[in-house]
Steps between C-alpha positions, in 0.01 A plus 500: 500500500713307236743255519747746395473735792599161706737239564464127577615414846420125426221316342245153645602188488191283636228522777656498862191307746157448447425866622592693169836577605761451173907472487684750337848419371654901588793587230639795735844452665337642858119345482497673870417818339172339419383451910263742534364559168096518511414491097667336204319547161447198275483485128172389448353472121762774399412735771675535851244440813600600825523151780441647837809311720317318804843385559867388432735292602837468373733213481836583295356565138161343544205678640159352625243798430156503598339749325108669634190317311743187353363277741489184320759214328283570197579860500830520571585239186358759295795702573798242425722639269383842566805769487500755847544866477555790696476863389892627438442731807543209716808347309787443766846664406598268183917364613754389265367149589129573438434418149197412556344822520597567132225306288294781334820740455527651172876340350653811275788331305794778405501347174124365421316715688199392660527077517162492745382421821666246742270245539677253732826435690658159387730348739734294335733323742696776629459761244102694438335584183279800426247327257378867349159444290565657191211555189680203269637306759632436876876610494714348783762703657792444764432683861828601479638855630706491097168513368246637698696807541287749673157449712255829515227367768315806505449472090499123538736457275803272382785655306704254341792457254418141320815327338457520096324242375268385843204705414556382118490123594082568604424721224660302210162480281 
C-alpha cells in the first residue's frame, strides 16, 4: 500500500503512559468515525506498516491509541511525529467543512494546469489555506469556494480558478 491510496486521519503527538500507548492529535471534523477502527498503518522508513489497534479512546480531537506489540514508553516515542493513515476505502463522506481530508488531492488550475499535491491545510484565523507541494516551490492558496471551484473525490482532485498573478508570485524565478 502507498500513501497515495490513503488519507491521514491525524498524526502522534507524544507517548500516552508508561504502557506504549501514544496521543494522536486527529485533524477530522467527526474523530468518532475512528471508534472502532482495529489497524492504522504508519509511515515507517518510507514504507507504510500496519499497527494492530488494541484500543481507542476518543476525547474531542485527541485520541489515546494503544496499538498490539508497542508495549513500552520507549516504543511508542519512536512513533512521535509519525503521520496516520487509513486506506481511502475507509474515508468517511468528506462535508463542505471537512478540509481535512484533502491533503494528497491532485490541485488542476484552469489556467496552470497541474500546481501539485496539497500537502497541508493552514488555518489562518478564520480563513484555511491549501499549502499544495509543487516541484519549485509550496504555493499557498485561499480555501475559498471563488477559487477552489469544483471538488472530484473519487479522482481526488481540486479544480480551481487562481486569480492572475497568485500562482506567478511562487514561480517568479
Amino acid at each position: 500500500m502507498k500513501t497515495s491510496d490513503c488519507f491521514s486521519p491525524g498524526f502522534i503527538i507524544k507517548a500516552h503512559g508508561l504502557k506504549g500507548a501514544v496521543t494522536a492529535k486527529i485533524t477530522l471534523k467527526n474523530p468518532g468515525v475512528l471508534q472502532g477502527l482495529d489497524i492504522f498503518f504508519l509511515e515507517v522508513r518510507g514504507q507504510l506498516v500496519p499497527f494492530p489497534v488494541e484500543s481507542i479512546s476518543l476525547k474531542e480531537s485527541t485520541a489515546y491509541i494503544k496499538f498490539e506489540g508497542v508495549d513500552t514508553t520507549e516504543q511508542s516515542e519512536a512513533l512521535k511525529s509519525a503521520k496516520l493513515y487509513l486506506p481511502i476505502s475507509l474515508m468517511p463522506p468528506v462535508s463542505e467543512d471537512d478540509s481535512s481530508l484533502l491533503v494528497g488531492y491532485t490541485v488542476m488550475d484552469e489556467i496552470k494546469g497541474n500546481l501539485g499535491k496539497v500537502k497541508e491545510i493552514m488555518q489562518a484565523g478564520p480563513q484555511e489555506t491549501l499549502i499544495v507541494e509543487h516541484p519549485e516551490t509550496d504555493i499557498l492558496i485561499p480555501f475559498v469556494p471563488q477559487i477552489v471551484i469544483k471538488t472530484d473525490h473519487t479522482a481526488r482532485i481540486l479544480h480551481t480558478r487562481c486569480p492572475e498573478g497568485l500562482v506567478d508570485l511562487y514561480l517568479i524565478e
